[in-house]
C-alpha positions in Angstrom: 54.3 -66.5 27.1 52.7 -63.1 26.3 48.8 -62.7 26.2 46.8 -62.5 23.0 46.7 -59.8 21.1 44.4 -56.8 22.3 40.8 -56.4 20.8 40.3 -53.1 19.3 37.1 -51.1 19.5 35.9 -48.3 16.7 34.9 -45.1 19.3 35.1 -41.6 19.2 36.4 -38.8 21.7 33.6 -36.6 23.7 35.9 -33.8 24.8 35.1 -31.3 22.5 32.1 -30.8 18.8 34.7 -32.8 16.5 34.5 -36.5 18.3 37.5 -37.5 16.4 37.4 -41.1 15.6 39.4 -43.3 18.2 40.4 -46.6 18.0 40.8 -48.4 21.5 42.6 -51.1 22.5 41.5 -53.7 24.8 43.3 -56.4 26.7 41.6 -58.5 30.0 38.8 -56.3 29.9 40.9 -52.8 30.4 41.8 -50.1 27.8 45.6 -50.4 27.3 45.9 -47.5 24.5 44.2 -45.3 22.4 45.0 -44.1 18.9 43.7 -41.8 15.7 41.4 -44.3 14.4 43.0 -44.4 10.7 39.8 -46.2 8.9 37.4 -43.5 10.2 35.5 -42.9 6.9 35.4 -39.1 8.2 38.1 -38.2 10.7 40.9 -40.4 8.8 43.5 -40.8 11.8 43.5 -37.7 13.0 43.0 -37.0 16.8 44.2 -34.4 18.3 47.0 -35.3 21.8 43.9 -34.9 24.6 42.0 -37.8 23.1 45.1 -40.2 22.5 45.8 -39.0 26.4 42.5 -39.6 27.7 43.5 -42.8 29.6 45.1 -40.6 32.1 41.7 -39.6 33.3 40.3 -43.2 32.6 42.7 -44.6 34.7 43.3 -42.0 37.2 43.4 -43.1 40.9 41.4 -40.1 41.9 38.4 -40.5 40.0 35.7 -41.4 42.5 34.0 -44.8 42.1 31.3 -45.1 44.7 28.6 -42.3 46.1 30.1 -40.2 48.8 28.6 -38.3 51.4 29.7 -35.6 53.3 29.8 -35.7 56.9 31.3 -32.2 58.2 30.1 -28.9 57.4 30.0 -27.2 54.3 31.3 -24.0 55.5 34.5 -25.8 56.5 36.6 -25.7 53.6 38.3 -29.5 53.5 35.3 -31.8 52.4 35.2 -35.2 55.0 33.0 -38.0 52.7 32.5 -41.7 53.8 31.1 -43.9 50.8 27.3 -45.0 51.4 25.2 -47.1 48.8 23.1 -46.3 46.1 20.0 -47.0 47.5 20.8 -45.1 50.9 22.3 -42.0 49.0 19.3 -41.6 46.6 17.4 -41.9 49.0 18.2 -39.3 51.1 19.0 -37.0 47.9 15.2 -37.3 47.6 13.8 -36.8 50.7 15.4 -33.8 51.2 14.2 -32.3 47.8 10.3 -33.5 48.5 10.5 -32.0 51.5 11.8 -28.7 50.4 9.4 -28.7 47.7 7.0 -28.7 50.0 7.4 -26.5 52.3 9.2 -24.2 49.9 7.7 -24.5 46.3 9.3 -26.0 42.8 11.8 -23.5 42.4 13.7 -24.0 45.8 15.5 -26.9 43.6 18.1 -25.8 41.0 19.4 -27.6 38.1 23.1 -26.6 37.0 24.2 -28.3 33.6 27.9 -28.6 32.8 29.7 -28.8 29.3 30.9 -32.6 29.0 27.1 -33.7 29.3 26.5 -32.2 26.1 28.6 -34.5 23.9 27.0 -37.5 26.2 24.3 -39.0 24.3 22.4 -40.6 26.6 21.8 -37.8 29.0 21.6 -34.9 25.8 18.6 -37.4 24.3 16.6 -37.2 27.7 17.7 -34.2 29.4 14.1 -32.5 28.6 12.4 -35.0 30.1 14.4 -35.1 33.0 14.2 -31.7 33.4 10.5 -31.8 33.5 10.5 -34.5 36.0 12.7 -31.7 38.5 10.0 -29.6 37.6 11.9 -25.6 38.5 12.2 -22.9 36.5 15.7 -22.3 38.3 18.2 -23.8 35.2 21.1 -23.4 34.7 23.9 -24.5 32.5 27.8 -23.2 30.9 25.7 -22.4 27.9 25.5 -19.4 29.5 29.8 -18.9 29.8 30.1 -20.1 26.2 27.4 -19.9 23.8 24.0 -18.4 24.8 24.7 -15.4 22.7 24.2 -17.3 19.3 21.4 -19.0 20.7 19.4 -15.9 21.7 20.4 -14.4 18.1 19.8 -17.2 16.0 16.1 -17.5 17.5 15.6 -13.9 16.7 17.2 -13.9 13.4 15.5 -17.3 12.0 12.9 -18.0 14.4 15.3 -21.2 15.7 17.4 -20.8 18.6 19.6 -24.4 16.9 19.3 -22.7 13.4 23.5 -22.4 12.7 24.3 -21.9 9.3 28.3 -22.9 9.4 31.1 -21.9 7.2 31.7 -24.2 4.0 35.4 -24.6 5.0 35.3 -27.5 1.9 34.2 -24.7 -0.7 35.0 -21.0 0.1 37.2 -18.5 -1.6 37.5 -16.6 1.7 37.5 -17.2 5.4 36.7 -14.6 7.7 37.5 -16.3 11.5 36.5 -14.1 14.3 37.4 -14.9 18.3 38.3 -18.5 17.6 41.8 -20.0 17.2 41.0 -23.9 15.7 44.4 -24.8 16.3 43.9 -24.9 19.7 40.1 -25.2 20.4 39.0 -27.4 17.2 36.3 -24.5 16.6 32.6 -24.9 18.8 29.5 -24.6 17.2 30.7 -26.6 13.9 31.2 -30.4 13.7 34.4 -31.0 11.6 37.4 -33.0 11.2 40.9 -31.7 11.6 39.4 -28.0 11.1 43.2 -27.0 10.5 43.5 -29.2 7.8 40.6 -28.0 6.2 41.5 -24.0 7.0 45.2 -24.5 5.1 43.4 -26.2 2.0 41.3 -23.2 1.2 45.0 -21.0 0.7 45.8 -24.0 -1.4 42.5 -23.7 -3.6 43.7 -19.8 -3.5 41.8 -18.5 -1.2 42.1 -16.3 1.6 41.4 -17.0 5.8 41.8 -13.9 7.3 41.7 -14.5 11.7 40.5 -11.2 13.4 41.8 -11.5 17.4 43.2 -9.6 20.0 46.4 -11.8 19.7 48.4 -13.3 17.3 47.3 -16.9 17.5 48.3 -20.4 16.5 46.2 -21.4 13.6 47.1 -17.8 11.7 51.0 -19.0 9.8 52.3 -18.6 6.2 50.2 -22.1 4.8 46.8 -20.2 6.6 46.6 -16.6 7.0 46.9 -13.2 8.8 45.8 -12.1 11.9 43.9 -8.8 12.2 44.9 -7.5 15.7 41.3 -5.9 17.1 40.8 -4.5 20.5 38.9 -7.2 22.6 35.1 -6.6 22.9 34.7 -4.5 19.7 33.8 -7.4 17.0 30.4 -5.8 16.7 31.7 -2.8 15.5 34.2 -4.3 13.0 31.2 -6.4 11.5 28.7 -3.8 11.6 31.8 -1.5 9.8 31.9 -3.9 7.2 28.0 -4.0 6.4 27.8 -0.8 6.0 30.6 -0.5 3.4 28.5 -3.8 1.9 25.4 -1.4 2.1 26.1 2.3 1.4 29.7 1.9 -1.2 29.6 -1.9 -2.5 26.2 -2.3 -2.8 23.6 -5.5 -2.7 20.9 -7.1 -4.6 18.2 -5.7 -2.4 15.9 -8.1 -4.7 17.6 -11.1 -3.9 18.1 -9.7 -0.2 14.2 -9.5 -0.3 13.5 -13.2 -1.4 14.7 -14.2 1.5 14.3 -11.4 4.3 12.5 -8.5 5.5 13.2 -5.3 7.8 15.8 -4.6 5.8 15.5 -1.1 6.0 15.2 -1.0 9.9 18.5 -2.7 9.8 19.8 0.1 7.2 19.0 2.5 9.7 20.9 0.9 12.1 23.8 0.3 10.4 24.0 3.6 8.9 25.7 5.1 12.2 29.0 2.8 12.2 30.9 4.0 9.0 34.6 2.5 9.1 36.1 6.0 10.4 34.0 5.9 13.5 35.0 2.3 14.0 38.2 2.5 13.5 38.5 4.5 16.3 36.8 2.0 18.6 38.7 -1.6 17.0 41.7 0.1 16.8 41.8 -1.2 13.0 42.6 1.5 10.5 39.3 2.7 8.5 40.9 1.3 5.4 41.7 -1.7 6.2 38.3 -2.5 7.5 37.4 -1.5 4.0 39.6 -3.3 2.3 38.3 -7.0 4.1 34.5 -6.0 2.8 35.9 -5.4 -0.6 37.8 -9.0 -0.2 34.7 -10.6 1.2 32.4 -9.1 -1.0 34.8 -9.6 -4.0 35.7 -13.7 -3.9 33.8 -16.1 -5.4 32.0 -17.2 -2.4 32.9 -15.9 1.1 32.1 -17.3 4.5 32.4 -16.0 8.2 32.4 -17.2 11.7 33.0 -16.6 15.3 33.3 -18.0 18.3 33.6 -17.3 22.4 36.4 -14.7 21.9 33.0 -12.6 20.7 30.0 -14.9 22.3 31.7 -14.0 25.9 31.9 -10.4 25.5 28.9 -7.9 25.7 27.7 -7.7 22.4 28.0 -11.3 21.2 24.5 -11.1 20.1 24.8 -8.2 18.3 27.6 -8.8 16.4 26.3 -12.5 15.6 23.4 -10.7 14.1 25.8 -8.1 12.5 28.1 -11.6 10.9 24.6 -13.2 9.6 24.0 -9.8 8.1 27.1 -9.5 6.3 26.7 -13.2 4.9 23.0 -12.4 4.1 23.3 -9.4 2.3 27.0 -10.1 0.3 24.8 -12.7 -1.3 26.9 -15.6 0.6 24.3 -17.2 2.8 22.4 -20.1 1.9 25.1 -20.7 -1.4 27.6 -23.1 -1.5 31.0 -21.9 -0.3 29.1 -19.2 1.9 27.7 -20.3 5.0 25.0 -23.2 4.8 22.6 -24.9 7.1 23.9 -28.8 7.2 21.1 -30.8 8.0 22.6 -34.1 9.2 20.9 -36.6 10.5 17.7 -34.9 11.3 16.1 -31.3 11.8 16.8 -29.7 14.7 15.9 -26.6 14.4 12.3 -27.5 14.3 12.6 -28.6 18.1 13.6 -25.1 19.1 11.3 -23.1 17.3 10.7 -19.6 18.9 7.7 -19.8 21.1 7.5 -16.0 22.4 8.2 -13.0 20.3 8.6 -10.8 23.8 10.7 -13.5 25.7 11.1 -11.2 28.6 9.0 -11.9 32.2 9.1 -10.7 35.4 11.0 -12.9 37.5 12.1 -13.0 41.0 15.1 -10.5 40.7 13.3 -8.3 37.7 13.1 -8.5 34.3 15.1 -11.2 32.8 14.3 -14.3 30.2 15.6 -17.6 29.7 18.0 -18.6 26.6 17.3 -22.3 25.6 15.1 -22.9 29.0 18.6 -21.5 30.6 18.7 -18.4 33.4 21.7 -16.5 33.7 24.3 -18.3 35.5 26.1 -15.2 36.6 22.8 -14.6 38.6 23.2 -18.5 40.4 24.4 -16.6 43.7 21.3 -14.2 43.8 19.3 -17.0 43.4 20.4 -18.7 46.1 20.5 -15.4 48.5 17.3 -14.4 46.9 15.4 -13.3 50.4 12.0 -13.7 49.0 12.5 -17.4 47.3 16.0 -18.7 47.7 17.1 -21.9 45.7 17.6 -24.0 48.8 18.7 -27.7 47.0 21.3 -27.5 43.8 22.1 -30.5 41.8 25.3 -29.6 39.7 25.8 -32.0 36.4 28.6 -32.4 35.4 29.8 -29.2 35.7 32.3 -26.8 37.9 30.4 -23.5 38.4 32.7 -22.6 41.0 35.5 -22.2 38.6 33.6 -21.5 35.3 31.0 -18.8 36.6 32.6 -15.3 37.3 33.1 -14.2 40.8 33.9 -17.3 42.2 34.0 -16.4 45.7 30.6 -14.6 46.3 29.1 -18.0 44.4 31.3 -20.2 47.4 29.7 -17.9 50.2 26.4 -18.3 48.2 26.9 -22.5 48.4 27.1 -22.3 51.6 23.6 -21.3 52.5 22.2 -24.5 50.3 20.6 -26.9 52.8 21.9 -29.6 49.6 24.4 -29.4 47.2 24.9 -32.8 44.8 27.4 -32.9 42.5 27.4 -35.6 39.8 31.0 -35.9 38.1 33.8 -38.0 37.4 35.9 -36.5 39.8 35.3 -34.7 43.6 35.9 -31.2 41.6 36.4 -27.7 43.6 32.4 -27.8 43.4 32.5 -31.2 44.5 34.2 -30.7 47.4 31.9 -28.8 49.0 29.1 -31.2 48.0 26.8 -33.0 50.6 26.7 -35.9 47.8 29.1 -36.7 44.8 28.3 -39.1 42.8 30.1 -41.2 40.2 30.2 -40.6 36.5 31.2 -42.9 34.0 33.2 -41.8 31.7 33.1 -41.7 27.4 34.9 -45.2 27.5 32.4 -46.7 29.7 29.6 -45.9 28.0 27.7 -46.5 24.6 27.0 -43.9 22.6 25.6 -42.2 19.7 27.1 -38.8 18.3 24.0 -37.6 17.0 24.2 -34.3 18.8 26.8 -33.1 17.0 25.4 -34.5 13.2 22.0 -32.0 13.9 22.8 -28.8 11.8 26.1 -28.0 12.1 28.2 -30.8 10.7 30.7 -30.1 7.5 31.0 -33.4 7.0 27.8 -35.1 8.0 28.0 -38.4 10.0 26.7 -40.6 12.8 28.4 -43.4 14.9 28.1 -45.6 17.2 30.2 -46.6 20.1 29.8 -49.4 22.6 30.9 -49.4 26.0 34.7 -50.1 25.5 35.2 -51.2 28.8 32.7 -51.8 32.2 32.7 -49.7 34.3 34.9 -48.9 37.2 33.2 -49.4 40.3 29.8 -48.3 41.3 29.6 -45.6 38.0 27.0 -44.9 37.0 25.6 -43.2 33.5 24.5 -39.3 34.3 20.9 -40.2 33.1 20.8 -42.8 35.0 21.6 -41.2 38.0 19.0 -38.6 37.7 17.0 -40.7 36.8 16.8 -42.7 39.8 16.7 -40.1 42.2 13.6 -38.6 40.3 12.0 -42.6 41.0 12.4 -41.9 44.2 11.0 -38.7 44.4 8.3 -40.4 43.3 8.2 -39.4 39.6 7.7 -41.7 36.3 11.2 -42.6 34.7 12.9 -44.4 32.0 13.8 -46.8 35.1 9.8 -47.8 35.2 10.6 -49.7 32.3 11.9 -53.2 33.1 14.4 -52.8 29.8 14.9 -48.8 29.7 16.5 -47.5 26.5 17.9 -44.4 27.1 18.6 -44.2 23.1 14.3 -44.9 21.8 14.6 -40.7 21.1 17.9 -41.2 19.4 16.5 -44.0 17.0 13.3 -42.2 16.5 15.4 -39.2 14.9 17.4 -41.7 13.1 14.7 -43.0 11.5 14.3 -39.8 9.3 17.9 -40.7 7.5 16.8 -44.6 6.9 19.2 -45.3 10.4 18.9 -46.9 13.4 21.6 -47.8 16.4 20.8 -51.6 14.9 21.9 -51.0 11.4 24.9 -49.0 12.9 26.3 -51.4 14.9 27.1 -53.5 11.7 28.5 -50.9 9.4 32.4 -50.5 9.2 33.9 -47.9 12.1 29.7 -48.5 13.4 29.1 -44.8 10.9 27.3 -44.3 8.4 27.8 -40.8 6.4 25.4 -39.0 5.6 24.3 -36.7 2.3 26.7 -33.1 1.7 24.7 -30.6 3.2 22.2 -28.5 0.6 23.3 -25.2 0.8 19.9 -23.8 0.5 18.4 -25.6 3.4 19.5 -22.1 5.5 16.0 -21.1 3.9 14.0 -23.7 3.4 14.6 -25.6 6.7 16.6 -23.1 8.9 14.1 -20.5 8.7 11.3 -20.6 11.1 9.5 -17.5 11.5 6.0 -18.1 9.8 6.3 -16.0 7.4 9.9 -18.0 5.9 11.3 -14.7 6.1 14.9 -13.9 7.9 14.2 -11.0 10.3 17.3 -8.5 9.4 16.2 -6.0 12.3 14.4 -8.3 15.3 12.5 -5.9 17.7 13.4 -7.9 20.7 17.4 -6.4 20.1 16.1 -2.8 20.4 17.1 -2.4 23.7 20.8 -3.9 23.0 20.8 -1.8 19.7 20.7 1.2 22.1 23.0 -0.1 24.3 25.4 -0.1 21.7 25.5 3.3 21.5 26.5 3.9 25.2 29.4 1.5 25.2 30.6 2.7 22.2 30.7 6.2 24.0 32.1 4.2 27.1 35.0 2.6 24.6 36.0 5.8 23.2 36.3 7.8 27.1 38.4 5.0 28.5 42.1 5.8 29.3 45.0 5.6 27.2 46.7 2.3 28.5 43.6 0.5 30.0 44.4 -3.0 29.8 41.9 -5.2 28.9 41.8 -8.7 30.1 40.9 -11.9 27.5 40.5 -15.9 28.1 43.5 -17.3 26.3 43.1 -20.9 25.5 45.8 -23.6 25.4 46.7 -26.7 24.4 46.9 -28.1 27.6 43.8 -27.6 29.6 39.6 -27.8 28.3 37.9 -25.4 30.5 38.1 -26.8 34.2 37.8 -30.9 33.5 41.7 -31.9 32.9 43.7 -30.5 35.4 44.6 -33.8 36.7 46.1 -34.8 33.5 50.2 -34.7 34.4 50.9 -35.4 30.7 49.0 -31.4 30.1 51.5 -30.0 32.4 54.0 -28.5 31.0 57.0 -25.8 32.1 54.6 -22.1 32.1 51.9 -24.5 31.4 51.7 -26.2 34.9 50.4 -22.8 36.1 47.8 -20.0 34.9 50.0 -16.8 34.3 49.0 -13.7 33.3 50.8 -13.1 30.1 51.7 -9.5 29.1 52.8 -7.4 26.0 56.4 -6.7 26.2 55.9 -2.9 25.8 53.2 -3.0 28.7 55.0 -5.0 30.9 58.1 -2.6 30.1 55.9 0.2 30.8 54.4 -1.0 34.5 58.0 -2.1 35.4 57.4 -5.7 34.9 59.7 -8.6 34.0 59.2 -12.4 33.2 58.6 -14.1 36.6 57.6 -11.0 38.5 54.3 -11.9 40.4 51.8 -9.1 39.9 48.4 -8.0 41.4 45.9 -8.1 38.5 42.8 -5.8 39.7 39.3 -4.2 39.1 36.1 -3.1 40.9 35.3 -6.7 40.9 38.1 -8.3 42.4 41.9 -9.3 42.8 44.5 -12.1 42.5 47.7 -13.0 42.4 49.6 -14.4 39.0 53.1 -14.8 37.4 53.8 -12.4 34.6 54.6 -13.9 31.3 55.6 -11.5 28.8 54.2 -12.7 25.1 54.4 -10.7 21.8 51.8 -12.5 20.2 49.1 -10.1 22.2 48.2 -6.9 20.8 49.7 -4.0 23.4 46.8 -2.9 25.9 45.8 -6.3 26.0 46.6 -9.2 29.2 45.7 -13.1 28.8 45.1 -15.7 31.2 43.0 -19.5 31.0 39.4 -19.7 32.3 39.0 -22.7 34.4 42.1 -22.5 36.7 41.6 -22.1 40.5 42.5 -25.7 42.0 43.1 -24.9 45.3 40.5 -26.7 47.0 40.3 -29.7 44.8 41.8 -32.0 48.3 41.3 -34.9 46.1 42.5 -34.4 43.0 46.5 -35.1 43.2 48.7 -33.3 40.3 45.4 -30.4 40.2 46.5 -29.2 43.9 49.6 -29.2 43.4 49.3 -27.0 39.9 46.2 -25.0 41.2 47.0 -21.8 39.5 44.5 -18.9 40.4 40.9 -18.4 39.3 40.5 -15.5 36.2 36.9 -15.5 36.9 37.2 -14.0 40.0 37.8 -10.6 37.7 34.7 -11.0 35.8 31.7 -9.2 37.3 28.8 -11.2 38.9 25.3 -10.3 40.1 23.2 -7.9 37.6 24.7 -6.2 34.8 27.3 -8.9 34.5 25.9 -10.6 31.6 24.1 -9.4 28.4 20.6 -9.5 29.4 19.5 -10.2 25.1 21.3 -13.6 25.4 22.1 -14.2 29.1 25.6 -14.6 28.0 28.1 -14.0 31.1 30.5 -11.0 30.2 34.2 -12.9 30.7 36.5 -11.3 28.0 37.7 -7.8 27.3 37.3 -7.2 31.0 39.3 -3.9 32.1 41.9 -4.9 34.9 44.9 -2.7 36.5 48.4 -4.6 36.4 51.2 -4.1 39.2 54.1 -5.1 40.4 53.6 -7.3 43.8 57.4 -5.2 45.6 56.8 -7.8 48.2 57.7 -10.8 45.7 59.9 -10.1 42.4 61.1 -13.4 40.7 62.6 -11.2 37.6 66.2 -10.7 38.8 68.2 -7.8 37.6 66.6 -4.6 36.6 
């Protein structure tokens, strides 16, 4: 006789901002499938293939399940880890970091944040105070690989570093989609359902989505729109070529403009020395084409604009987010329905991270330098370890990967090897992992409650918050990340959320709740446990967004005077370069999210299994290459070793490859070793002048590379 039927459970994915509604099935305590949840009152059944997948990692025999502790040393490559308890392993993790407080001072501990906590309730609602129980200054987190730049700008522009105002994908007349390809990546910074869907519906309402990229991507087709081929690392330029048309030929309504901004004249000045002639010559976009998109923008009913880490990871991202706000602002589409709009969601945010400093700049250990969110620059972790003066000595790593998402991987692996600890806290023994003196277990978004109020706090199109129980106990001797913190601070010694004898990790979430008439409670008995919330007001970008104490938007914030100038030089720099210099982007795929699914056989697939470097035919005709001739891809920074892929769909001068590849060392991790592919990152530069020092943002697109032949090892056949 078969079993009865499986419970099902309302949830929602946490691999990336949309948390797609998932409906999971449960038989004898275990999760047995997972599906679009089809009475999502937001999401509607759709879920994109990772999600429905995500039992692969679930279930996978590698995850770890018990603390581990190393027992061989770090600067041997092949970790050796025996289990030990709880209680003994935070414990020791604790001792060690009184002790080098100590005798060393606060900042000998570091704090590295990885990308997966921030769509984990739990940890995002206490993370502050946890921090504050570590008590350094040396932070850290992937903000700084993916989205610091709109962070530094947005506290500059609107005195709020979470102040976002979003596309109105539901309402506009024209889409202007810069560095992002939704097809693929579901769009970051902006919490929407089936972002595709809603991108082919504005051509429907007969509008227009125009995609400006170095490639021809995915989401551009004949039921979306066109791709505008740009050089990679010039974005700033193309907006700041269309603001000046906006400016000094279309015009404004400088009255209007002045309602709601000041130093607008400043940011004339500026703007003044980009006309579309001399950015053409930079974009590689002809002068009147850039014309013609202001005159499109300027001339639909409403317009709205966006970009996303094929911008925020080059060396302007910034600048050229303050240059997109700009053209919103003064082509009177900000703050208006169909434009871009502040969505308030559940609760203010902004408020929470109102500028503090106008100068954020300080002295610090390795000169001038400022933090972005309470962030330093990753691509400095190294220096701050080697730092002679006041090395980081201790570094607890969240569930992150720095070894494969921060560039130069190899100077940070010699730079891990001089920690006297190193704990990683993950579902997996990762490549950072590995050479961990601890890892400890994770649980995983199916063994955990949640809330999804993170991603309802100013950027949500279509407002809404859920709850999710636990959909299944967890495996082994998991633990929740806050939790885990959390314990180790209690034994440092320091007051916790574990003091309590019923800790709820979730009193911060229902106190913001409480705002909307919510709580987890009343959730918990609603249908799909969501409640959705009031359309955003589009003129909340104003009246809420804006925090400088004056109300105003700041159109020309002095704290960018020294990128402003900056400008300058690398648009000289971009004009001298050589005919033919190659510039290296991240390409994202379908089958891969940064470096957290390499494990996933069901992602592996035929070119897919590997990271290639994928070429233009017309270069790879001109360096002599073929499909499946492994090449030597080179700068000042670096080298390493790839398979050549020839793809039409990038612009010529341009080469692709995947950030987060470089599996190598993963010992543990079955179908990741035996796909490792090679680490990108080892291209990008490290160390100072290797991120934007405005935003802290790591430079890791539009990087120049050579591209050989390897005449060792051709797999091309014929020539």
């Amino acid at each position: 006789m078969s079993g009865p039927a499986p419970s099902q459970v309302h949830t929602f994915c946490r691999i990336c901002e949309p948390g797609c509604g998932v409906l999971a099935d449960v038989a004898d305590g275990a999760v047995v499938r997972l599906q679009p949840d089809h009475d999502h009152p937001v999401h509607q059944g759709f879920a994109c293939h990772k999600g429905v997948h995500y039992l692969q990692v679930h279930d996978d025999p590698d995850r770890i399940d018990r603390p581990l502790k190393r027992i061989n040393p770090r600067s041997e490559e092949r970790g050796v880890f025996e289990p030990i308890s709880w209680d003994e392993a935070v414990r020791e993790i604790a001792g060690k970091l009184v002790q080098l407080r100590r005798d060393h001072g606060r900042d000998s501990i570091g704090i590295y944040q990885g990308n997966p906590s921030a769509f984990n309730g739990a940890y995002y609602a206490n993370a502050a105070s946890i921090a504050r129980g570590f008590d350094t200054r040396m932070r850290f987190s992937a903000g700084t690989q993916d989205t610091s730049a709109k962070y530094a700008a947005s506290e500059a522009i609107y005195g709020a570093s979470m102040a976002h105002p979003i596309p109105d994908l539901l309402h506009t007349d024209y889409f202007l989609c810069l560095g992002s390809n939704p097809q693929v990546s579901h769009m970051t910074l902006i919490h929407i359902s089936d972002p595709m869907a809603k991108i082919r519906n504005v051509k429907k309402r007969g509008g227009t989505t125009l995609f400006v990229n170095p490639r021809q991507i995915e989401s551009s087709g004949p039921d979306t729109g066109e791709v505008l081929l740009i050089k990679p690392d010039t974005d700033f330029y193309f907006l700041a070529g269309i603001l000046h048309e906006i400016a000094f030929r279309i015009g404004f309504d400088r009255d209007e403009v002045e309602r709601h901004a000041e130093r607008i004249d400043e940011l004339l000045d500026f703007v003044a020395q980009y006309p579309v002639e001399r950015v053409a010559e930079v974009t590689g976009i002809d002068a009147g084409r850039i014309s013609t998109v202001a005159d499109e923008f300027c001339g639909a009913p409403t317009a709205s604009v966006y970009m996303a880490t094929g911008v925020n990871q080059g060396r302007q991202g910034a600048l050229a987010y303050w240059m997109l706000t700009m053209v919103s602002l003064l082509s009177g589409n900000l703050g208006r329905r169909g434009g871009n709009i502040y969505s308030r969601g559940v609760a203010d945010v902004v408020q929470n991270s109102k500028r503090r400093r106008e100068d954020p700049f300080f002295t610090g250990p390795l000169g001038t330098m400022r933090t972005v969110s309470g962030d330093l620059p990753a691509a400095l972790l190294p220096d701050f370890i080697e730092n002679p003066d006041d090395p980081i000595r201790a570094l607890i790593v969240v569930s992150g990967n720095p070894l494969l998402s921060i560039g130069g991987g190899a100077r940070l692996r010699e730079a891990f090897e001089e920690l006297e600890l190193l704990v990683s806290i993950d579902l997996y023994r990762t490549v950072t992992g590995e050479m961990a003196d601890y890892v400890l277990p994770a649980t995983d978004w199916l063994e955990r409650e949640d809330v999804n109020f993170l991603n309802t706090m100013g950027v949500a199109m279509e407002p809404y918050v859920q709850y999710t129980p636990a959909v299944t106990a967890p495996a082994g001797e998991r633990r929740d990340d806050w939790w885990i913190l959390s314990r180790i601070l209690q034994e440092m010694g320091v007051a916790t959320l574990l003091d309590d004898p019923s800790p709820d990790p979730y009193a911060i979430v229902d106190t913001l709740m409480s705002d909307a008439g919510l709580s987890i409670d009343l959730l918990k008995t609603l249908p799909c446990q969501t409640a959705v919330l009031p359309e955003a007001v589009p003129s909340q970008v104003f009246s809420i967004a804006v925090q400088h104490e004056n109300g105003l938007i700041d159109c020309c914030p002095a704290v960018f005077e020294s990128a402003r100038r900056a400008a300058a030089d690398l648009y000289a720099e971009l004009l001298a370069e050589p005919v033919g210099q190659l510039k290296l982007i991240t390409r994202r795929t379908n089958f891969m999210v940064n470096s957290w699914l390499h494990n996933v056989p069901v992602l592996k697939h035929g070119v897919h299994q590997d990271n290639p470097l994928w070429i233009n035919p017309v270069d790879a005709c001109r360096l002599d290459i073929v499909d499946g001739d492994t090449v030597r891809v080179s700068n000042r920074y670096g080298a390493i070793d790839a398979v050549a892929v020839c793809d039409d769909t990038l612009r010529t001068g341009v080469v692709a490859m995947t950030h987060g590849w470089g599996q190598r060392t993963a010992r543990s991790l079955d179908v990741a070793r035996r796909h490792p592919g090679v680490n990108a990152n080892q291209l990008a530069p490290t160390g100072a002048g290797a991120f934007d020092p405005l935003s802290n943002q790591s430079h890791l697109t539009g990087i120049n590379v050579e591209v050989s032949r390897d005449t060792r090892t051709t797999a091309g056949g014929n020539r």
